[in-house]
KEMI-260780 format. One record per atom (N, C-alpha, C, O): residue in one letter; x, y, z. Coordinates in steps of 0.2 Angstrom, whole numbers, plus 2048, in hexadecimal, padded with zeros to 3 digits. Layout:
BEGIN
aXYZ...
***
This chain:
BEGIN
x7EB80F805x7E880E80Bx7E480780Ax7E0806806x7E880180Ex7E37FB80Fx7DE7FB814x7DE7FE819x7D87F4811x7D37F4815x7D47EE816x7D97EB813x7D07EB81Bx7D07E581Ex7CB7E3819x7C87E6815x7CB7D981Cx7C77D5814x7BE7D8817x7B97DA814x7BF7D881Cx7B77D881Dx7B37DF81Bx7AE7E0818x7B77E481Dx7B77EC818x7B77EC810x7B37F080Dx7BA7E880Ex7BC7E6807x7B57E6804x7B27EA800x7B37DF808x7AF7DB805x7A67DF803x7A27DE7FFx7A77E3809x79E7E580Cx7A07EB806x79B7EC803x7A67EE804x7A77F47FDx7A27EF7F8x79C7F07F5x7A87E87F6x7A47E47F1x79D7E37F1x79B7E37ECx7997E27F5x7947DF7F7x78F7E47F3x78B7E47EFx7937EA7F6x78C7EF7F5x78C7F37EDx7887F87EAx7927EF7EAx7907F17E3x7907E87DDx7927E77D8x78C7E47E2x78A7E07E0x78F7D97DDx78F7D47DAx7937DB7E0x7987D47E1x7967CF7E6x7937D17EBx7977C87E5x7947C27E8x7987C17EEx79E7C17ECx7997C17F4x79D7BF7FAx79A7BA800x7937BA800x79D7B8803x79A7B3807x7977B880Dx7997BE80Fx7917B5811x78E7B8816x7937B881Cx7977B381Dx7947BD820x7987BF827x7987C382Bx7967C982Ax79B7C2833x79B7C9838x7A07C883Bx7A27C283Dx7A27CD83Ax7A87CF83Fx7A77CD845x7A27CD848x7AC7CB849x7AC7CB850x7B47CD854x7B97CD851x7B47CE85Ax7B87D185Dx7BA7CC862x7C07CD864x7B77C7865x7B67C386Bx7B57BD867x7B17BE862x7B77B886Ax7B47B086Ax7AC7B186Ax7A87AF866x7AB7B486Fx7A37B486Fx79F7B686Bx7997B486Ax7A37B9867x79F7C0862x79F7BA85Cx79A7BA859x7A67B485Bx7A67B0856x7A27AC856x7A07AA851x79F7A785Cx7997A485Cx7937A685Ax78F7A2857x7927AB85Bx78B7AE85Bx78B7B1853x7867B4851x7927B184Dx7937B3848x7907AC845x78C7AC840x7927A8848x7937A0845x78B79D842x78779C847x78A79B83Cx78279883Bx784791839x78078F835x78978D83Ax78C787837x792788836x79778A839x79178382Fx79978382Dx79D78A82Cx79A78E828x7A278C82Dx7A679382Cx7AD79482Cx7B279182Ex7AD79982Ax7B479A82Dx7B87A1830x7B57A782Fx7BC7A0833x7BD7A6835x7C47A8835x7C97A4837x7C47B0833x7CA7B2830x7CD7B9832x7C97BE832x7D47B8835x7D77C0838x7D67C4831x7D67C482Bx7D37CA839x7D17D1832x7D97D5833x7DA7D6839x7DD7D782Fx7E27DA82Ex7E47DA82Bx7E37D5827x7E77E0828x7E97E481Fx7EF7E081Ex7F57E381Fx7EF7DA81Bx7F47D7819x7F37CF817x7F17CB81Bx7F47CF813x7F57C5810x7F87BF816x7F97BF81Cx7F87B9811x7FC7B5814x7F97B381Ax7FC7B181Fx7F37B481Bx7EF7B4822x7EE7AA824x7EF7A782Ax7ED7A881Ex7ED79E81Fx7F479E820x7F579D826x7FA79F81Dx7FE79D81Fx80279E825x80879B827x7FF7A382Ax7FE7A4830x7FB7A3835x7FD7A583Ax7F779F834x7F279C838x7EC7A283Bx7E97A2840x7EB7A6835x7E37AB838x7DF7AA832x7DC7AF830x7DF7A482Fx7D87A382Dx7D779A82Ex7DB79782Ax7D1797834x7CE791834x7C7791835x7C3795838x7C678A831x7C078A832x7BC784838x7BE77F83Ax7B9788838x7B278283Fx7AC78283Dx7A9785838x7A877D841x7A477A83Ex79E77B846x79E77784Bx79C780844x79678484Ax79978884Ex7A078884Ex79578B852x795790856x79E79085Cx7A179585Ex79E78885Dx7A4788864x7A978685Ex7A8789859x7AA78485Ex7AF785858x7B478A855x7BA78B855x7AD78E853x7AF796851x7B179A856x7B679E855x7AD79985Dx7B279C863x7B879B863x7BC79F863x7BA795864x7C1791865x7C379385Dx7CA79385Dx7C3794859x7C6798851x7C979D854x7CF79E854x7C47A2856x7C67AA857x7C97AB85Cx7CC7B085Dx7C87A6862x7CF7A6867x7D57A6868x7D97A986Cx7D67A1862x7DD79F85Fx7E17A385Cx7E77A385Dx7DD7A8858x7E07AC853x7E07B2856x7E67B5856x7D97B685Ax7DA7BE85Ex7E17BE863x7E47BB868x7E37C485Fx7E97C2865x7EF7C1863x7F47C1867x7F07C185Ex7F77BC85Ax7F77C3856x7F37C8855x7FF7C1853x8027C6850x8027C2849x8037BC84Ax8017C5843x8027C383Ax8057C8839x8027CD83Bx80B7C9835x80C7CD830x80E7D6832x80E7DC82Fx80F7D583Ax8117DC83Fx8077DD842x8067E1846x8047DA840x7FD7DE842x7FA7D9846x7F97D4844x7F97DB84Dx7F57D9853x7EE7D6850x7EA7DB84Fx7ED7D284Fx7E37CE84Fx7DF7D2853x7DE7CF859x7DD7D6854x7D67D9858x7D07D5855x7CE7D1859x7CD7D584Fx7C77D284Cx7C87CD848x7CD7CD845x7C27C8846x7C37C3841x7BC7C483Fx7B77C8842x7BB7C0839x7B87C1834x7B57B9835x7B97B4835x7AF7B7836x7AB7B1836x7A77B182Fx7A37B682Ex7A77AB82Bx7A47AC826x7A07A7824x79E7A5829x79D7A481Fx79A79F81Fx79E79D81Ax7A17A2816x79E796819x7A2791817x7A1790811x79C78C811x7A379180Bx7A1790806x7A3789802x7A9788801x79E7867FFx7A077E7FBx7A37807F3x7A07807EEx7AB7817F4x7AF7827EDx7B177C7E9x7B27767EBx7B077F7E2x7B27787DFx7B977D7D8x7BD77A7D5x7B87847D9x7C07857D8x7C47897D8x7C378C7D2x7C878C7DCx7CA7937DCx7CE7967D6x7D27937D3x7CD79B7D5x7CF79E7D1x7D27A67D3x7D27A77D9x7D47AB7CFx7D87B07D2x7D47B67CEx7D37B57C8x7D37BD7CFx7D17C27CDx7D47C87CFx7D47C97D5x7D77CF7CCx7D97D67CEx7D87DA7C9x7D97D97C3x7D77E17CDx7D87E57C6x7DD7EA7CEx7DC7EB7D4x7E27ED7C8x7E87F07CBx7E97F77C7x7E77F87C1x7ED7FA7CBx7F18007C8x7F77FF7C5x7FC7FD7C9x7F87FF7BEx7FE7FD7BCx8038017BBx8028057B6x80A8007BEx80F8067BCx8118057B5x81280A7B1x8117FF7B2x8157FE7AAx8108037A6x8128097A4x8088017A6x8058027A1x8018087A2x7FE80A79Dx80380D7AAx8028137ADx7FA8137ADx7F88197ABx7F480E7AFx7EF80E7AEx7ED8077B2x7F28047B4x7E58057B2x7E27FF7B4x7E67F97AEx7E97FA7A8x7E57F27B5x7E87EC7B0x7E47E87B4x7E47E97BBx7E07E27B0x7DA7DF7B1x7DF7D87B2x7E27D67AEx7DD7D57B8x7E27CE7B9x7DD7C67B9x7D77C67BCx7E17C27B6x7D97BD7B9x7E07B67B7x7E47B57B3x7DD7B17BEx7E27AB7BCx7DB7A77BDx7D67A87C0x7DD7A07BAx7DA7977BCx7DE7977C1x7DB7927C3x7E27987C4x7E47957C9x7E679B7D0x7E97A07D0x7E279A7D6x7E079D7DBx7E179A7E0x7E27947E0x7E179F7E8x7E379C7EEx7EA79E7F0x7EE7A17ECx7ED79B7F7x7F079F7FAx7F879D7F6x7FD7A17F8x7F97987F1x7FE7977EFx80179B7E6x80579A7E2x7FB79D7E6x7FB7A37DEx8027A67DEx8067A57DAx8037AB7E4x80B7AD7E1x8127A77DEx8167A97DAx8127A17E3x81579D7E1x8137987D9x8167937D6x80D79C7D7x80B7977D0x80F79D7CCx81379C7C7x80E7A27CDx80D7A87C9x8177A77C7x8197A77C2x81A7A87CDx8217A67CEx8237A17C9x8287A17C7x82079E7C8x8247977C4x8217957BEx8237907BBx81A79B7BBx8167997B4x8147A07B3x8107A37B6x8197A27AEx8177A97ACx8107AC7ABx80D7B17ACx80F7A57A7x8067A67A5x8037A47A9x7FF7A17A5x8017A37B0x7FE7A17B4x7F87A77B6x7F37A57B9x7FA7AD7B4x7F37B47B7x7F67B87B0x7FC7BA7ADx7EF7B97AEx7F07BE7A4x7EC7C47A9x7E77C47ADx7F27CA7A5x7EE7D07A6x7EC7D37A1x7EE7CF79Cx7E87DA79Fx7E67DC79Ax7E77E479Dx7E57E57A3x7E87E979Ax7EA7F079Cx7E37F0798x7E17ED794x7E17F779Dx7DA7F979Cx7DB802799x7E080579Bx7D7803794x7D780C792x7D280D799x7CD80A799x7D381279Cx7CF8157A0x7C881979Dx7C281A79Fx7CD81B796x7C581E793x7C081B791x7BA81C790x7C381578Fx7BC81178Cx7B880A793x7B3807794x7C1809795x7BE80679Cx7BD7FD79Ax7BF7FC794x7BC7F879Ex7BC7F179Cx7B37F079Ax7AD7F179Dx7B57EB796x7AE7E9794x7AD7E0792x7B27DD791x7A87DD792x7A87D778Fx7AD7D578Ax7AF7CF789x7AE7DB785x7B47D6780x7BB7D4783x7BE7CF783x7BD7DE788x7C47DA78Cx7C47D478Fx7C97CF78Fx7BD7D3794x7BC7CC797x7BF7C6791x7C47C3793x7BD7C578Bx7BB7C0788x7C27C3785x7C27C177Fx7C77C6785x7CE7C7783x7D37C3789x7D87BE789x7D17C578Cx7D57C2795x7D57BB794x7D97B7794x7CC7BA793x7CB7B2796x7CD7AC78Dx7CD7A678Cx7CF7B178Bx7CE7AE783x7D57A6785x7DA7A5787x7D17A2783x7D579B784x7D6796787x7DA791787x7D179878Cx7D3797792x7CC791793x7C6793791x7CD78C796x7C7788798x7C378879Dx7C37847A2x7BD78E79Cx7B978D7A0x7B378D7A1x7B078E7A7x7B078C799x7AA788798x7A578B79Ax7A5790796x79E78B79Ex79A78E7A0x79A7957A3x79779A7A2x7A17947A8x7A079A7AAx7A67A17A8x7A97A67ABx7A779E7A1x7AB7A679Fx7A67AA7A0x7A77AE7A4x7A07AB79Ex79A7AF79Fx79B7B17A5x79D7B77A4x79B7AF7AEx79A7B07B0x7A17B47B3x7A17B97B7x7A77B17B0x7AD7B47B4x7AE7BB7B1x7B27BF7B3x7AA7BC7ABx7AD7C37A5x7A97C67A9x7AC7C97AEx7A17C67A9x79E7CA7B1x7A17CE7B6x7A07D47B8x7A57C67B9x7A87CA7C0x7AC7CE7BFx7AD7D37C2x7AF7CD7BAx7B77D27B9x7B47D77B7x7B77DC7B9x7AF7DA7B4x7AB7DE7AFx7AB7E37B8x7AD7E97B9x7A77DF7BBx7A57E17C2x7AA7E47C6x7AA7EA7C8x7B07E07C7x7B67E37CAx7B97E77C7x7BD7EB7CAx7B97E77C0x7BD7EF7BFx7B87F77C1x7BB7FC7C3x7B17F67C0x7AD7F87C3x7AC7FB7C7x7A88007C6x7AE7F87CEx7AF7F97D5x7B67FC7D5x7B68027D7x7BB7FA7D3x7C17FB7D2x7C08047D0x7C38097D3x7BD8057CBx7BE80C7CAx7BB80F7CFx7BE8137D2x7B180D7D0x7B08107D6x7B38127DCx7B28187DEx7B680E7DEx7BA80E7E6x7C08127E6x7C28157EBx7C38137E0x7C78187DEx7CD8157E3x7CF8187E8x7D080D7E1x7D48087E3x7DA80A7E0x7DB80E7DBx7DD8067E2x7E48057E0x7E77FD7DEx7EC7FB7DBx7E07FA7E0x7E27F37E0x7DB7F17E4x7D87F47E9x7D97EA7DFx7D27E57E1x7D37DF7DEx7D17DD7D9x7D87DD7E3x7D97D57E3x7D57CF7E6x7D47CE7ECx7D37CA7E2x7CE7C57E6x7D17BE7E3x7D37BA7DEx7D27BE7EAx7D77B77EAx7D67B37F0x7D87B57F5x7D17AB7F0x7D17AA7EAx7CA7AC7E7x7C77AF7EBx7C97AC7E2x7C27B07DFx7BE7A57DCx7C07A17D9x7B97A57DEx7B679D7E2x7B179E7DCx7AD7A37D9x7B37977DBx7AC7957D6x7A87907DCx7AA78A7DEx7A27937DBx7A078F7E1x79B7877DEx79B7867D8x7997827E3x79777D7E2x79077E7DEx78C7797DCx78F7847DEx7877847D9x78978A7D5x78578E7D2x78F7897D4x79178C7CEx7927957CCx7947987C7x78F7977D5x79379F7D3x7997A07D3x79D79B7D5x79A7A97D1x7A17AA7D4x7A17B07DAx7A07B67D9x7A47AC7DFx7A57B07E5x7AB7B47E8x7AF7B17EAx7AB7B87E8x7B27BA7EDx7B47BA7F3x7B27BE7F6x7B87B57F5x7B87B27FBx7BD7B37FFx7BF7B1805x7C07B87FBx7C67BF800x7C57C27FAx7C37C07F4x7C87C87FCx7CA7CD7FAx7CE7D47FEx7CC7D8802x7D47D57F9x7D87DA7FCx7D67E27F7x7D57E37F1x7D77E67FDx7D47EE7F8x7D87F27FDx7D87F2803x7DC7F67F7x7E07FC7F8x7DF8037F5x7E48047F1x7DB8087F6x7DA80D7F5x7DE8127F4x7DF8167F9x7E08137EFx7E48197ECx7E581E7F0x7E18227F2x7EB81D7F4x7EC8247F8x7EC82B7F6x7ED82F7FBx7EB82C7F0x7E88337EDx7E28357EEx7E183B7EFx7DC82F7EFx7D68317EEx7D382F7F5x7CD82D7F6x7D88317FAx7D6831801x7D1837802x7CC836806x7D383B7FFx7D1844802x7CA8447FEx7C5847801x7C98427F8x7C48427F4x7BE83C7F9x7B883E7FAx7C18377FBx7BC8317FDx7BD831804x7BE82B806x7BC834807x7BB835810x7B682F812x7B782B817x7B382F80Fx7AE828810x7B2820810x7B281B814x7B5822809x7BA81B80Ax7C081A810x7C0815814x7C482080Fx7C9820813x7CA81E81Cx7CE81B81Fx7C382181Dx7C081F824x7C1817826x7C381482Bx7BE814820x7BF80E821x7C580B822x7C4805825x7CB80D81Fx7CE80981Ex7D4805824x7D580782Ax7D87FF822x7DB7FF82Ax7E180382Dx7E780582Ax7E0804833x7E6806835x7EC804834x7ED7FE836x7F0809831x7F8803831x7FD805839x7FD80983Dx8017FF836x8077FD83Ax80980583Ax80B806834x80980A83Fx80D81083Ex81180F846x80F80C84Bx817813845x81B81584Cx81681B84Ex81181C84Bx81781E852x814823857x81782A853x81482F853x81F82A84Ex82082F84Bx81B830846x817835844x81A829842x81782983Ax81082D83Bx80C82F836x80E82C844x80682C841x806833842x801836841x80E837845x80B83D846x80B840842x808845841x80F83D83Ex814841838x80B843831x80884782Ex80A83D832x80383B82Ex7FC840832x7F784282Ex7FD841838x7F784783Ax7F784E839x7F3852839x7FF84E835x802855833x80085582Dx7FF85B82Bx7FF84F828x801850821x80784E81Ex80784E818x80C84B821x81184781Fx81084181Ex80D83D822x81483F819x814837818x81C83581Ax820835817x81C833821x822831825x822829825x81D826828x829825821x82A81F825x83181F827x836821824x83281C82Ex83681B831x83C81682Fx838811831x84081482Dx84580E82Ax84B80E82Fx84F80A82Dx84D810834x84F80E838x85980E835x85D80B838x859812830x861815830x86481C834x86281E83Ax86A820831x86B825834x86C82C82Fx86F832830x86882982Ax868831825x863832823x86082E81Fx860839828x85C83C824x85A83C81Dx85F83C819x85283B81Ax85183C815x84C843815x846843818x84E847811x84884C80Bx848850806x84B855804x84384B803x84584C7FBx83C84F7F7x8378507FBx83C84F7F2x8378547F1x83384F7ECx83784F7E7x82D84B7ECx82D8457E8x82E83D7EAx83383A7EAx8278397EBx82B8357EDx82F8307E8x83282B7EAx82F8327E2x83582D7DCx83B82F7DFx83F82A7E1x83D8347E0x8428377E3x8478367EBx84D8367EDx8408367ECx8428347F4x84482D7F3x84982A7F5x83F8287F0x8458237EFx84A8207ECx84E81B7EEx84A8237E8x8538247E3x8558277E7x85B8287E5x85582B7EEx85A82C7F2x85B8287F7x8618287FAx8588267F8x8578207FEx85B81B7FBx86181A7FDx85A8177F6x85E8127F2x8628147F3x8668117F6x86781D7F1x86E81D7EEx87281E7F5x87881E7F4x86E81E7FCx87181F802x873816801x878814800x86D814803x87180A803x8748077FEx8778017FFx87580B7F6x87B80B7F1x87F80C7F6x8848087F6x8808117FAx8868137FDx88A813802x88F816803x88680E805x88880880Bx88580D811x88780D817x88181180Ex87A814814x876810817x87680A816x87181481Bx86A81181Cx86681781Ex86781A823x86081981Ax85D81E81Ax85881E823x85781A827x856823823x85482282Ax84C82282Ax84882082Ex84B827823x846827824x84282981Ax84482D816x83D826819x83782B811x834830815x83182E81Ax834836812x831839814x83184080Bx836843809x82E83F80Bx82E845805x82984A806x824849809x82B850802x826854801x8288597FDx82E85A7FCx82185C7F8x82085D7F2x8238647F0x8298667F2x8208687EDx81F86D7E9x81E8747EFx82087A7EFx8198717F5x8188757FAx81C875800x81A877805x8218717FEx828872803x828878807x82887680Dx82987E806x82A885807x82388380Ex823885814x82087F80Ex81C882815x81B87C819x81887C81Fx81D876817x82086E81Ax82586F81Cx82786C821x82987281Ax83187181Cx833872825x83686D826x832875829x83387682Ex830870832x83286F837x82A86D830x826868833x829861830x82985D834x82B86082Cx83185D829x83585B82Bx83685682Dx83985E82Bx84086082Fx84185E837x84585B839x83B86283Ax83985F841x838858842x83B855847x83585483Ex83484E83Fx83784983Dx83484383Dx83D84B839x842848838x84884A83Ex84C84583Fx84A84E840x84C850848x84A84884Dx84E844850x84384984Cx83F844852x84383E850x84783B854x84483A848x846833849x84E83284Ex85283684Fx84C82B850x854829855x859826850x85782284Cx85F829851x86582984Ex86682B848x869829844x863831849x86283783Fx86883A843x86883D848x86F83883Cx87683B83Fx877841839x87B84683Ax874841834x87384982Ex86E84782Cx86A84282Ex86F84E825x86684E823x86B84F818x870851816x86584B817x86684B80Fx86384E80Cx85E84B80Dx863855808x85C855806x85D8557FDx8618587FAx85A8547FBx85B8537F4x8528567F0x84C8537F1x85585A7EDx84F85D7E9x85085E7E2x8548627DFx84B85C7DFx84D85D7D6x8448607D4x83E85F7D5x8488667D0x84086B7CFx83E86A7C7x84286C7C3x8398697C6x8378687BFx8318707C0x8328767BEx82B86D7C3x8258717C2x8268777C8x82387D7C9x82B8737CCx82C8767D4x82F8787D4x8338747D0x83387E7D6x8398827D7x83C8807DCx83A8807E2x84287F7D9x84887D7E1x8488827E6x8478807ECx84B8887E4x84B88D7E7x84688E7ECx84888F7F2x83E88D7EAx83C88E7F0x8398887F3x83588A7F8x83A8837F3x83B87E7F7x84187E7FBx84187D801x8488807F8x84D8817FDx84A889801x849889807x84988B800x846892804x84489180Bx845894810x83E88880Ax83B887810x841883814x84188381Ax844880812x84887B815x84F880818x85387E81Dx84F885815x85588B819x85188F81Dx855892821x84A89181Ex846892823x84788E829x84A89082Ex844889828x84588382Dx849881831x84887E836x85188282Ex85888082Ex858885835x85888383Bx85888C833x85D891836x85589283Dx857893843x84E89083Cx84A891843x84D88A846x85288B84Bx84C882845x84F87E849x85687C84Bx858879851x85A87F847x86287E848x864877849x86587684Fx863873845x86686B847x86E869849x87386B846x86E86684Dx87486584Fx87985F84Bx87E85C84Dx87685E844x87985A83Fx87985C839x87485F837x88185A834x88285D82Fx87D85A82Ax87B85582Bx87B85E823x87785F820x87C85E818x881862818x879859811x87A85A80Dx87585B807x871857805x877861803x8708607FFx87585F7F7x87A8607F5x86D85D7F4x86F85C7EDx86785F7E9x86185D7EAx86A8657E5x8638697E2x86586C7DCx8698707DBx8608687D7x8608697D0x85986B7CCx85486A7CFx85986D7C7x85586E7C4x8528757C5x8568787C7x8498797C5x84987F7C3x84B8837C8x8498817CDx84D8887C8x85088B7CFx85588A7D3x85788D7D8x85A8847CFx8608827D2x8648877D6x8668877DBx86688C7D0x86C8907D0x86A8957D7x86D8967DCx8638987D5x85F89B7DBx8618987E2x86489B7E6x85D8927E4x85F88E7E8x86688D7ECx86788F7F2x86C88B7E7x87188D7E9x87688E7EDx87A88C7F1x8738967E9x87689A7EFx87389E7F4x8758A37F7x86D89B7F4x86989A7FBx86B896802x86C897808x86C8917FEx87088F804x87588F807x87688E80Dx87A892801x881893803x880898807x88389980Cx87B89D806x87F8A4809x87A8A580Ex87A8A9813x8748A080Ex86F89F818x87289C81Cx87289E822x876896819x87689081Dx88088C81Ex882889822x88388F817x88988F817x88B886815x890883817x886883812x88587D810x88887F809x888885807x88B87A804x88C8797FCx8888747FBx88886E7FDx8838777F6x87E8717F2x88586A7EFx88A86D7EDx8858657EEx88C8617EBx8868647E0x8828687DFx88A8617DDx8898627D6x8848587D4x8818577CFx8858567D8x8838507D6x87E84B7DFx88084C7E5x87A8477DDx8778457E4x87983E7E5x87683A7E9x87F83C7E2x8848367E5x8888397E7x88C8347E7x88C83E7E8x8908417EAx88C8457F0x8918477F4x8868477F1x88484A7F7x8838427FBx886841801x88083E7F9x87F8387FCx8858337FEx88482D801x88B8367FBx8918317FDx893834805x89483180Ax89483C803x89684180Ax88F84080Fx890841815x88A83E80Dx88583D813x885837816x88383681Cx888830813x88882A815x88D82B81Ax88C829820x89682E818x89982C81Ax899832822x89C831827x895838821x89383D829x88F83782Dx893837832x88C83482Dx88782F82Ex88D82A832x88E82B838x89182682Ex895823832x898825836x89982183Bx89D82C837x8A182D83Ax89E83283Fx8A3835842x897834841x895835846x89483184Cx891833851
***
């Protein structure tokens, strides 16, 4: 779940991170009356790239800043409509620098990121100097402390203020645990003209696990880009995205669902849709099912399930429930292995008169090529 910078920031603030003073505004007017001088002002929307788009300028007082947030309210960045901007005070930099601490799939834990080189063209530095951003993997049980700092920062020239940058990182993994994130990125992270260190954006992405736990965070967070399907699908409990092919997907897992997705466009497919669901399939499945029905131009349905903890069998159970109350008017290939396979089966052969294939490149070659010739 992303938040917007200005939601980010007031998270930061309140567990003692430095950020520049600001108000939201929704109107030109609202950005005048935000404005105490020099500032700047910046599209609020869950997504980068916002300078290289023209939603963040700066002005110099009050009409200015109207005419800032004129320009910008109203414009499209990145699929997301500007509703609000961010009016900020204008801080005197003398050098940007870059900060994250992230979830790492290699090291299956926190990893602490810090570059000298910061600002909106870091991935292009990052791209061309391997060593341009040093990370360090964090043990969650012991957690980061001033040595990891002075481990990261170790060689690096920065004089008075290694003190001050070990701090902030010490601070952002921190919050980072706090917030129960997935990512707290600050880019650029400013050393200012009297020598603090500010964060003068920051991106924050909240573990969509610990939605249910932090209702307080979630609330906040921004609304995404959904179709009118995804958000129903998401009111129900589903994680629906739309992709705009013609083969059903459902699979039990999302590693799954997307190793099936790829092996559909391995197969000169286009999946239509991710949607997975778990172990409690047996009472999703019909709701599932239905809202996979709903997308335009689902010409079959794939479902592929592999059972380790989960039994196939009764996963197929809910999905041969749901088969025989909606009766879809499109052929159906499954691929099911693992605990409960054999069970499963012949569940389906003798509910549904479907053959599970023995392998899910061969369930997905007969589903690509139903797909074409419907």
């Amino acid at each position: 779940m992303n938040f917007e910078e200005w939601a980010a920031k007031r998270l930061l603030a309140e567990r003692g991170i430095a950020v520049p003073g600001g108000r939201v505004a929704r109107t030109p007017q609202e950005a005048s009356s935000a404005s105490q001088g020099s500032c700047v002002v910046k599209a609020q929307i869950p997504a980068g790239a916002r300078g290289k788009s023209g939603g963040v300028r700066f002005a110099n007082g009050p009409d200015e800043a109207a005419l800032a947030a004129e320009s910008i309210l109203g414009t499209e960045i990145a699929g997301f409509k500007v509703e609000k901007v961010l009016v900020e005070e204008r801080v005197v930099v003398e050098r940007e620098l870059y900060a994250a601490v992230l979830t790492d799939r290699k090291s299956r834990g926190p990893a602490v990121l810090f570059s000298p080189f910061g600002g909106i063209d870091i991935e292009e530095t990052a791209a061309s100097d391997d060593g341009a951003i040093r990370s360090v993997s964090v043990d969650i049980l012991r957690g980061f402390d001033c040595n990891d700092a002075e481990s990261l920062l170790g060689g690096l020239e920065q004089g008075e203020l290694k003190a001050k940058i070990g701090a902030f990182l010490e601070s952002l993994y921190s919050a980072y645990r706090d917030l129960d994130a997935d990512l707290l990125e600050i880019n650029p992270l400013a050393v200012a003209a009297d020598g603090e260190i500010v964060a003068l954006d920051c991106k924050f992405a909240l573990d969509d696990s610990a939605s249910a736990r932090r209702p307080d965070l979630a609330s906040q967070a921004a609304r995404e880009n959904s179709t009118v399907l995804e958000t129903e699908a998401a009111n129900a409990g589903l994680r629906l995205i739309e992709l705009g092919g013609s083969v059903g997907v459902l699979a039990n897992g999302a590693g799954l669902t997307m190793a099936t997705m790829d092996s559909i466009a391995h197969f000169g497919g286009r999946p239509a849709n991710f949607l997975e669901i778990g172990g409690d399939s047996y009472t999703k499945a019909e709701l599932a099912l239905r809202t996979i029905l709903k997308i335009p131009n689902v010409k079959c349905l794939l479902v592929n399930f592999c059972g380790a903890f989960a039994r196939t069998d009764v996963m197929a159970r809910g999905v041969v429930t749901a088969w025989k109350t909606l009766q879809p008017p499109i052929p159906a290939f499954f691929s099911v292995h693992g605990t409960g396979e054999d069970e499963a089966i012949q569940l389906i052969s003798d509910e549904l008169g479907f053959s599970p294939y023995e392998s899910m490149d061969e369930a997905v070659k007969d589903a690509v090529a139903a797909a074409a010739q419907r």
